[in-house]
FITI-919644 format. One record per residue (C-alpha): residue number from 0; residue in one letter; x, y, z. Coordinates in nm, 3 decimals. Layout:
BEGIN
<r k="NUM" r="a" u="X" v="Y" w="Z"/>
...
This chain:
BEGIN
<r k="0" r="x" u="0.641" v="0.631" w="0.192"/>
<r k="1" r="x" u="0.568" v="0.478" w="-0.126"/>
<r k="2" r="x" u="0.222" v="0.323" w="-0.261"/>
<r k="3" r="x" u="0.223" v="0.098" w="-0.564"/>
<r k="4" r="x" u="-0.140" v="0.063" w="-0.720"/>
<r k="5" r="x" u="-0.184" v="0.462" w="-0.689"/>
<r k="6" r="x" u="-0.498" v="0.451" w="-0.945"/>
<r k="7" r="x" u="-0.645" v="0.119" w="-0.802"/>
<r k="8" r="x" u="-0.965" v="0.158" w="-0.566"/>
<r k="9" r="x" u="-0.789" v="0.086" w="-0.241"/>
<r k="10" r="x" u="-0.465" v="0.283" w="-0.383"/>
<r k="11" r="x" u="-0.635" v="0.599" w="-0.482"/>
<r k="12" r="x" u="-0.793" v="0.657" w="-0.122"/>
<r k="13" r="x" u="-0.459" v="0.544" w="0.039"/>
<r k="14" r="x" u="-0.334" v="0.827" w="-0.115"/>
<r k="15" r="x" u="-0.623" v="1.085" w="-0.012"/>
<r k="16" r="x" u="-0.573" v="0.990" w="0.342"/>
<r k="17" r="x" u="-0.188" v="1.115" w="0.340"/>
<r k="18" r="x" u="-0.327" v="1.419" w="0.119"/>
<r k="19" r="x" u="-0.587" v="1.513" w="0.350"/>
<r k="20" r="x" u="-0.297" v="1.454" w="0.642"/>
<r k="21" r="x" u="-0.078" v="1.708" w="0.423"/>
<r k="22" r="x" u="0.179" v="1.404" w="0.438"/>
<r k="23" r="x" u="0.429" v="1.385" w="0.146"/>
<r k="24" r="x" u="0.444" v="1.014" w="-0.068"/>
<r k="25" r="x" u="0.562" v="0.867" w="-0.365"/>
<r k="26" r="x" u="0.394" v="0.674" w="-0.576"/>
<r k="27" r="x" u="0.441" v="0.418" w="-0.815"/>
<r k="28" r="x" u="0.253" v="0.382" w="-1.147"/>
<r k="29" r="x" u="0.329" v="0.225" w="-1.494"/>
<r k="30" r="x" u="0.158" v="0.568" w="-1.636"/>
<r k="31" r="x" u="0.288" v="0.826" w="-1.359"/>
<r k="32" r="x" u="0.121" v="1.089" w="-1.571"/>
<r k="33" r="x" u="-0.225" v="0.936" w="-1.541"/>
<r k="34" r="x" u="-0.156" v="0.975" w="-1.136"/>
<r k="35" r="x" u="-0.009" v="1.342" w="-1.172"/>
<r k="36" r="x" u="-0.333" v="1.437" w="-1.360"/>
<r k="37" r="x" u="-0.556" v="1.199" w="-1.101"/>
<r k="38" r="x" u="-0.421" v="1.395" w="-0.815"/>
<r k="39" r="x" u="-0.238" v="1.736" w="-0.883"/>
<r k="40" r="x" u="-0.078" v="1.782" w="-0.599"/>
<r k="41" r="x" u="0.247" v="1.892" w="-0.535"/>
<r k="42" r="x" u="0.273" v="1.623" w="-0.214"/>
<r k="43" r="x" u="0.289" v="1.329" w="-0.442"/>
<r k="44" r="x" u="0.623" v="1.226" w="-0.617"/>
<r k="45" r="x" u="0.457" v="1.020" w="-0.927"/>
<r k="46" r="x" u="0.761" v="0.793" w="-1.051"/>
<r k="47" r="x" u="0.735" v="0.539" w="-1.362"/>
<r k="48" r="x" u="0.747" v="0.184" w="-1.252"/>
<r k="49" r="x" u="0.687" v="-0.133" w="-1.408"/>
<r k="50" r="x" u="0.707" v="-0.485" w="-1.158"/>
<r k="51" r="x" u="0.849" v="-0.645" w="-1.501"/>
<r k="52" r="x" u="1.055" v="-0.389" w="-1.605"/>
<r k="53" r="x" u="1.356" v="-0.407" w="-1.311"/>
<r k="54" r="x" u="1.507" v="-0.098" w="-1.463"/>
<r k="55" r="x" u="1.279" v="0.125" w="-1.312"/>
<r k="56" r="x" u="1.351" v="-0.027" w="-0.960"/>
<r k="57" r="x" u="1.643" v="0.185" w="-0.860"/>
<r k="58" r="x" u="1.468" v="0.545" w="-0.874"/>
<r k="59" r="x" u="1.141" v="0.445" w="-0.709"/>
<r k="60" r="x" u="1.290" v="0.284" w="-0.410"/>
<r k="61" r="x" u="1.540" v="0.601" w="-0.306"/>
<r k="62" r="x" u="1.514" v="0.685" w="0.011"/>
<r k="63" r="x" u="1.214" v="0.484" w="0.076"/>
<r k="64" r="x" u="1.121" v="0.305" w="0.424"/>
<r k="65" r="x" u="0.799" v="0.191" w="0.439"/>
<r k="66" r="x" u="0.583" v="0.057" w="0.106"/>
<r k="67" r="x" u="0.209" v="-0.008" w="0.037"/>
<r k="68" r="x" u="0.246" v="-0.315" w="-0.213"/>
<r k="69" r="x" u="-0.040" v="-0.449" w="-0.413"/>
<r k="70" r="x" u="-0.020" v="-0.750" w="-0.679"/>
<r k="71" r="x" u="-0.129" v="-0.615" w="-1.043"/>
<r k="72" r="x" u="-0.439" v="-0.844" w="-1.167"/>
<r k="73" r="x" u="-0.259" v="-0.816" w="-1.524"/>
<r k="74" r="x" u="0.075" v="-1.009" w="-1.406"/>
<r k="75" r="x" u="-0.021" v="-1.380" w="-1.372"/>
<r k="76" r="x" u="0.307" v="-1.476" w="-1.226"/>
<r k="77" r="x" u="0.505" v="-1.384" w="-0.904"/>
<r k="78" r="x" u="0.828" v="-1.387" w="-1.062"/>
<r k="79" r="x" u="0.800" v="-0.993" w="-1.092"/>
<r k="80" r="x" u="0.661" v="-0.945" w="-0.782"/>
<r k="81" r="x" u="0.955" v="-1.098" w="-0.590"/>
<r k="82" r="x" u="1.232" v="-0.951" w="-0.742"/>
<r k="83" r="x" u="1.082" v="-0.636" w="-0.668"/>
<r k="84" r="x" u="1.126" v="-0.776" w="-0.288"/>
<r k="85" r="x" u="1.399" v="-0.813" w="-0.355"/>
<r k="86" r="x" u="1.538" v="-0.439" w="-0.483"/>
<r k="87" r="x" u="1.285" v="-0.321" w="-0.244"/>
<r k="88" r="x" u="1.541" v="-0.516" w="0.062"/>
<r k="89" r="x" u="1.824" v="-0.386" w="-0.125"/>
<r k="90" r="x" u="1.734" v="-0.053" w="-0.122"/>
<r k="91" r="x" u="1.649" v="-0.020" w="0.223"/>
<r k="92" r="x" u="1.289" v="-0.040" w="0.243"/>
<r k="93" r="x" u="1.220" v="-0.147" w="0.637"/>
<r k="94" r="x" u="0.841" v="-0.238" w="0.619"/>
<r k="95" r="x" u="0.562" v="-0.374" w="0.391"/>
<r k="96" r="x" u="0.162" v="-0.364" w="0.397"/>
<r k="97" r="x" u="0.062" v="-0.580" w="0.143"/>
<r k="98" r="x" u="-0.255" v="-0.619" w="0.027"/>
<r k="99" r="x" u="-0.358" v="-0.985" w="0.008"/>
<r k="100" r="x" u="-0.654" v="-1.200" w="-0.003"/>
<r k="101" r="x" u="-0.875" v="-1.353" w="0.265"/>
<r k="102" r="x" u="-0.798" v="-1.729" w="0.355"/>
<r k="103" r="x" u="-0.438" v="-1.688" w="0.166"/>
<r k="104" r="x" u="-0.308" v="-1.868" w="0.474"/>
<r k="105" r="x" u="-0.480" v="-2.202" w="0.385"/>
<r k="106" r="x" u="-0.421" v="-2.190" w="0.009"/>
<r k="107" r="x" u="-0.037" v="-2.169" w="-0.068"/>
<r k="108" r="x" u="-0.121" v="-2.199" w="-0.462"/>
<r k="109" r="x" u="-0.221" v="-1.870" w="-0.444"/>
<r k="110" r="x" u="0.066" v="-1.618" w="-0.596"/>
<r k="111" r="x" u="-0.056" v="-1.340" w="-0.274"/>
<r k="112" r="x" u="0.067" v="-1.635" w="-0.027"/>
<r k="113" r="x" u="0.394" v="-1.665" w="-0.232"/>
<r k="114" r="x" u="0.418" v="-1.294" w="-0.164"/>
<r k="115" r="x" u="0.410" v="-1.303" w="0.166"/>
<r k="116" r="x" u="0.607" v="-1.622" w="0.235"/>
<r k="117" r="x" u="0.859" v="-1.396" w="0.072"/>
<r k="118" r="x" u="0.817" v="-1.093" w="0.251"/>
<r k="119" r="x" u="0.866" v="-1.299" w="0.599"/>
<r k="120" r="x" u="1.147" v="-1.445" w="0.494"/>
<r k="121" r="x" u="1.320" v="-1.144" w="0.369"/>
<r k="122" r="x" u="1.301" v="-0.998" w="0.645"/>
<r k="123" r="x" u="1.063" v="-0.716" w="0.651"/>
<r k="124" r="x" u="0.845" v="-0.561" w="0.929"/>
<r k="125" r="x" u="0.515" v="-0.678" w="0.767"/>
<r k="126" r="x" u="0.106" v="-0.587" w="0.758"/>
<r k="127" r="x" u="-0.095" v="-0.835" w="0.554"/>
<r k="128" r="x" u="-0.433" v="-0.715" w="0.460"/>
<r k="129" r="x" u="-0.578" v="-1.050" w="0.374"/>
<r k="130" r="x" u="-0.923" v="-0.878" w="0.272"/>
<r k="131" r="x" u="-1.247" v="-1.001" w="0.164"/>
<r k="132" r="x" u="-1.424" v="-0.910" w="-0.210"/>
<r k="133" r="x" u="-1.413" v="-0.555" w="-0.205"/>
<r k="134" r="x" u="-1.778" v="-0.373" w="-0.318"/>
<r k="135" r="x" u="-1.613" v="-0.162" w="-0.564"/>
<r k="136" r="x" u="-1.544" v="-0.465" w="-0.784"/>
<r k="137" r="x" u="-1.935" v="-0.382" w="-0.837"/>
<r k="138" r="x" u="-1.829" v="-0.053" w="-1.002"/>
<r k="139" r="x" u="-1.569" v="-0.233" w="-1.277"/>
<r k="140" r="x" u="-1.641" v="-0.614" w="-1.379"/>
<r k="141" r="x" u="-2.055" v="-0.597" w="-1.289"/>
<r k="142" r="x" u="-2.080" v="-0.217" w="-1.393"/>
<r k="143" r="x" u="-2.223" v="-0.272" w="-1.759"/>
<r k="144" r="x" u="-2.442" v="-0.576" w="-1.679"/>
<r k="145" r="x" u="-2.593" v="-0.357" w="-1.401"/>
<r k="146" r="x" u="-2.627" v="-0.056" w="-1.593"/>
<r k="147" r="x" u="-2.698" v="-0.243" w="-1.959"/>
<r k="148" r="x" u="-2.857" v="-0.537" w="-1.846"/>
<r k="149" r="x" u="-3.019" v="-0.523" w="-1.493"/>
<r k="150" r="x" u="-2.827" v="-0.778" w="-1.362"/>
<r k="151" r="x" u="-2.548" v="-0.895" w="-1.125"/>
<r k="152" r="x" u="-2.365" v="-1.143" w="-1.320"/>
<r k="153" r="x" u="-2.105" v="-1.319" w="-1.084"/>
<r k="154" r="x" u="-2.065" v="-1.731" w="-1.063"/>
<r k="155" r="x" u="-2.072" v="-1.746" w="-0.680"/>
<r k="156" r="x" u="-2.403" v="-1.930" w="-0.652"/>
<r k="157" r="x" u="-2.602" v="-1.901" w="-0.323"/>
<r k="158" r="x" u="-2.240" v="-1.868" w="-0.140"/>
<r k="159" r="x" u="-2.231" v="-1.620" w="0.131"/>
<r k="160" r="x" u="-1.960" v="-1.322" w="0.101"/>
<r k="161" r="x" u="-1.856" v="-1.072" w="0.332"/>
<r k="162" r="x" u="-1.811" v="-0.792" w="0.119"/>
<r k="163" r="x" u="-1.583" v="-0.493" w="0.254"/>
<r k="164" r="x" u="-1.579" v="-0.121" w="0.136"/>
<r k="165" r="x" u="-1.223" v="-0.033" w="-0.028"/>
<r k="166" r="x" u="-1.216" v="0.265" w="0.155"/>
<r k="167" r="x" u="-1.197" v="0.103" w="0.519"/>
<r k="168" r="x" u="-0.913" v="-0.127" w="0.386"/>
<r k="169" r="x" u="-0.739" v="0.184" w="0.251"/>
<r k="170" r="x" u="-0.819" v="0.368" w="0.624"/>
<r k="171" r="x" u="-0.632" v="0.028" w="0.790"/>
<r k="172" r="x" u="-0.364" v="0.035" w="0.543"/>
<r k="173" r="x" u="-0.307" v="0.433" w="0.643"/>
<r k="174" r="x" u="-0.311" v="0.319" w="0.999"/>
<r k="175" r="x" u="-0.056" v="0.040" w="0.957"/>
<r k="176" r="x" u="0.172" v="0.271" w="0.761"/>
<r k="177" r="x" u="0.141" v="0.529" w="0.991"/>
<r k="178" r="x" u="0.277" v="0.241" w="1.281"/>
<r k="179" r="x" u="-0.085" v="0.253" w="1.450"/>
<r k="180" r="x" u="-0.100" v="-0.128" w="1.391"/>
<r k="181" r="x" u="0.076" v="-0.397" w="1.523"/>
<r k="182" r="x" u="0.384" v="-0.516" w="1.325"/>
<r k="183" r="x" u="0.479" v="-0.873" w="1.203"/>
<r k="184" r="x" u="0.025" v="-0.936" w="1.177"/>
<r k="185" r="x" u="-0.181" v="-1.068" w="0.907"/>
<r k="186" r="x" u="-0.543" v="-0.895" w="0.992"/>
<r k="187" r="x" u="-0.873" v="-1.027" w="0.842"/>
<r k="188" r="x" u="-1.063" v="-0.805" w="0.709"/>
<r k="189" r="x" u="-1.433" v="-0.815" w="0.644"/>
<r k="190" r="x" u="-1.729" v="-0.666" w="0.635"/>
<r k="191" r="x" u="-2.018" v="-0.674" w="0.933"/>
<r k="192" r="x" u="-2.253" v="-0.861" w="0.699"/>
<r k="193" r="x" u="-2.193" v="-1.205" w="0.483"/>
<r k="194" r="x" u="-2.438" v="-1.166" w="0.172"/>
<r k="195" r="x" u="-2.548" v="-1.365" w="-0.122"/>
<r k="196" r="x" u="-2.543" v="-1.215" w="-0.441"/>
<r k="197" r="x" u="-2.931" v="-1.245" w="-0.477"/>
<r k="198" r="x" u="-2.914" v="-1.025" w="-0.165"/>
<r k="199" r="x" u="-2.669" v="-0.757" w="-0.330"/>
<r k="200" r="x" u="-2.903" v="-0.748" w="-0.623"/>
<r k="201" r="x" u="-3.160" v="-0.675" w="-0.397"/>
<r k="202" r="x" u="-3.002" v="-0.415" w="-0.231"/>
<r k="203" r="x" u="-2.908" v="-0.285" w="-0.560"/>
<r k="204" r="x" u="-3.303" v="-0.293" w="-0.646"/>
<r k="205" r="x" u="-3.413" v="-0.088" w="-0.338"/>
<r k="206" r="x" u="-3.163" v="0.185" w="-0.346"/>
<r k="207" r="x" u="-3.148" v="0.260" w="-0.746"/>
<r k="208" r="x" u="-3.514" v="0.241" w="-0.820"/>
<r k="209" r="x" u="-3.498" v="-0.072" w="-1.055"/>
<r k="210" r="x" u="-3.488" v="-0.450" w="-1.067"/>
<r k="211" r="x" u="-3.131" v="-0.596" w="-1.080"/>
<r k="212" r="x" u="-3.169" v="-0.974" w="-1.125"/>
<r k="213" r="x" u="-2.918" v="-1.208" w="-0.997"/>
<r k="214" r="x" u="-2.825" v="-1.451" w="-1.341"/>
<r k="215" r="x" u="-2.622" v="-1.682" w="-1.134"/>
<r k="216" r="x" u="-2.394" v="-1.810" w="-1.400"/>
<r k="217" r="x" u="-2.190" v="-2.073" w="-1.403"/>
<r k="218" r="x" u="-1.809" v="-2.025" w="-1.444"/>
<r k="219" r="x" u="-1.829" v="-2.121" w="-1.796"/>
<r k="220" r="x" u="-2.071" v="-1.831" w="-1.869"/>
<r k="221" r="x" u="-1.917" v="-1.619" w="-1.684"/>
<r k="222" r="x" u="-1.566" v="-1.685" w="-1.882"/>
<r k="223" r="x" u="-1.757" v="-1.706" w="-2.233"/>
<r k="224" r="x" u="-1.930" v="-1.341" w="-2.168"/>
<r k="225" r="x" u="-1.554" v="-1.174" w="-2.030"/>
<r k="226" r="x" u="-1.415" v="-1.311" w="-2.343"/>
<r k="227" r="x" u="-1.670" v="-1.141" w="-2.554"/>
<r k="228" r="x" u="-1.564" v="-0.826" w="-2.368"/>
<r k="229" r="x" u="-1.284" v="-0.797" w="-2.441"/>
<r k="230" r="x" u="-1.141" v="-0.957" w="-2.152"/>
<r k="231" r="x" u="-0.805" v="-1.125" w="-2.105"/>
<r k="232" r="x" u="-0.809" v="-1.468" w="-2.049"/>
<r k="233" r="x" u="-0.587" v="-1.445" w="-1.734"/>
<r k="234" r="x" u="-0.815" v="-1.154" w="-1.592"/>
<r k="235" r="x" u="-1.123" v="-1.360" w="-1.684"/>
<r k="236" r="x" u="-0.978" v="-1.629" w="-1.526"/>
<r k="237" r="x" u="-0.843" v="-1.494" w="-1.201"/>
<r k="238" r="x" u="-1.195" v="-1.306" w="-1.169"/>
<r k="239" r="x" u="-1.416" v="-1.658" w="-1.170"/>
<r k="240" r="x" u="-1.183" v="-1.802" w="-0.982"/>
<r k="241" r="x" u="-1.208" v="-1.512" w="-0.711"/>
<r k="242" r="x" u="-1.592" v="-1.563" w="-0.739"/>
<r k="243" r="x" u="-1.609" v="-1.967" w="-0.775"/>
<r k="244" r="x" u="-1.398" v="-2.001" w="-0.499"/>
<r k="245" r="x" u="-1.661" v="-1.793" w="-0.243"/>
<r k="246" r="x" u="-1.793" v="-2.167" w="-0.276"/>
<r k="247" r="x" u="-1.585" v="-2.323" w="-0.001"/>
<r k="248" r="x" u="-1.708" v="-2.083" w="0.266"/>
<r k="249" r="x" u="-1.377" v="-1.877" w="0.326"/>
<r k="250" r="x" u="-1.575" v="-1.555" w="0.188"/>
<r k="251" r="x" u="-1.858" v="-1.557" w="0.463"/>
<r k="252" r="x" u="-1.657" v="-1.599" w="0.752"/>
<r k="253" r="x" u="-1.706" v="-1.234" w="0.897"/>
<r k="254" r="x" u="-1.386" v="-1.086" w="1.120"/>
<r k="255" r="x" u="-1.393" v="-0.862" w="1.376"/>
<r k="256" r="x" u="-1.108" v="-0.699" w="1.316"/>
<r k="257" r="x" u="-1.169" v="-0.426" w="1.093"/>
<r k="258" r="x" u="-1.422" v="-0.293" w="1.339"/>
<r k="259" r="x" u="-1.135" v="-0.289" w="1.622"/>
<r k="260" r="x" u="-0.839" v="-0.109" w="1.417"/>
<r k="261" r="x" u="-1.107" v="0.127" w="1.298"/>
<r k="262" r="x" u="-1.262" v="0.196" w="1.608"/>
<r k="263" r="x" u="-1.620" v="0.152" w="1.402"/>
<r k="264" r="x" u="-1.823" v="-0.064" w="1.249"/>
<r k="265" r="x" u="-1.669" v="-0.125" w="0.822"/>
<r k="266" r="x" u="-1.933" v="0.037" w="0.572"/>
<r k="267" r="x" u="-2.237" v="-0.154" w="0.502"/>
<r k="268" r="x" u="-2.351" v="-0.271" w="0.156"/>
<r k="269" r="x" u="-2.679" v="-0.066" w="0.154"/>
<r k="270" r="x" u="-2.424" v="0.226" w="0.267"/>
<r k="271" r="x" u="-2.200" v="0.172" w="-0.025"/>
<r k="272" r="x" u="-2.446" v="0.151" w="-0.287"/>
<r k="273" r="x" u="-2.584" v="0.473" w="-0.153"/>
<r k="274" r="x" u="-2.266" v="0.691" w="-0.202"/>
<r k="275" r="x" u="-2.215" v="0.506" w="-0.565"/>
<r k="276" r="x" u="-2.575" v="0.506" w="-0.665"/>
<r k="277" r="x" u="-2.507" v="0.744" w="-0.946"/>
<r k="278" r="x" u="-2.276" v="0.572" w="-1.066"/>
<r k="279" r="x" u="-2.508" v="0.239" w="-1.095"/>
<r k="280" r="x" u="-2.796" v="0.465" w="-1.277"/>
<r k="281" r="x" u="-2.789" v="0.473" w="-1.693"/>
<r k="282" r="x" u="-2.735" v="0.832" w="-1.785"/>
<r k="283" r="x" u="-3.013" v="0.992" w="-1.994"/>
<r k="284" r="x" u="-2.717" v="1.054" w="-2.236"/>
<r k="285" r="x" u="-2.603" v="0.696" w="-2.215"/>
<r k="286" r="x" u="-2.967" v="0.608" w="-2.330"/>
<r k="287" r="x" u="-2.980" v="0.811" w="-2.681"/>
């Protein structure tokens, strides 16, 4: 078993599930170290591995038969991606869950479509996770205008999204690995609730004890205040266009089917905040 985005939200409770299962797994990281320290446990293999770098292919894909494959958000083209398909086929690697996007079966520009065009046609016994905006994006693009400025600064309008906790989507990806899901499926996976981001921020509001105000930006404010950040321009980018694109009304469509793999209803907003709601607070330190 191998899972590629070890240190990623969905990745890093992957990996707790085969812990807690006392089920052995490698993983593949850029900065194996940073997962070593992350994890300490003897069950994980941490190899180096780089999508752009092919010679650290050959080690990571020894012996392996089933992979957990997720698309970096730093490498803006597929190229990488597929010839790690490729090596991955080579190798002997049997079957794939990959985590996509939802609606990546109606827009083939999209380099997570690409991926699994490729996937099908090379030949491998397949998951797609085609999931909705995950709630933990809360905790890394939005987590300093929450904490710093009171507000939820995200270009998606009055659009309707059916946000879905990262940990269900790691629980399904578990499952699938684990063959408890059919093969050869693309599942949709979404949250019980479609919400507006002046919604969020007013969940936000209730559970943390102060006013979060939604700033609805446009995409050009939105870009202009990543850039000031420190943000890449292709992260900036691929962020809006994650956001802007909640427009067309693929991101409120709400599935049933992560309630039927997981035999229970996917984590509520409110319920998310709640377990993070630390996290959203300004430290008294942070204030001095």
């Amino acid at each position: 078993m191998l899972i590629t985005g070890v240190t990623g939200f969905v990745g890093r409770e992957l990996a707790g599930w085969f812990l807690d299962k006392g089920i052995p797994f490698r993983s593949a990281s850029r900065h194996p170290e940073a997962a070593r320290l992350l994890f300490d446990d003897p069950l994980i293999d941490c190899k180096q591995f780089d999508f752009e770098n092919s010679q650290s292919y050959g080690q990571v894909f020894d012996g392996i038969k089933s992979l957990f494959l997720t698309r970096p958000t730093e490498i803006k083209h597929v190229e990488p991606i597929i010839e790690t398909l490729y090596a991955a086929k080579e190798a002997g690697v049997q079957k794939i869950v990959f985590l996509s996007v939802l609606g990546a079966e109606r827009m083939s520009f999209l380099p997570h479509r690409k991926i699994e065009k490729k996937i099908i046609s090379l030949g491998f016994d397949y998951t797609f996770l085609r999931a909705s905006s995950f709630m933990q994006d809360l905790l890394k693009s939005q987590l300093y205008d929450i904490r710093e400025r009171h507000q939820l600064n995200i270009p998606a309008g009055s659009a309707e999204i059916s946000f879905i906790d990262s940990r269900d989507v790691a629980e399904i990806a578990f499952l699938a690995l684990m063959g408890k899901t059919p093969v050869n499926d693309a599942v949709k996976l979404t949250g019980k609730q479609a919400l507006t981001c002046y919604q969020v921020a007013d969940i936000l509001s209730e559970e943390i004890g102060e006013e979060i105000k939604y700033v609805n930006p446009t995409k050009y404010q939105f870009l202009q205040d990543c850039y000031h950040r420190g943000y890449s321009s292709d992260f900036a980018s691929q962020l809006a266009n994650v956001y802007t694109s909640s427009k067309n009304g693929i991101s409120r469509r709400i599935s049933l089917e992560a309630e039927k793999i997981l035999q229970r209803e996917p984590r509520y907003m409110r319920e998310f905040v709640r377990d993070y709601r630390n996290a959203f607070i300004k430290r008294n330190s942070d204030r001095a």
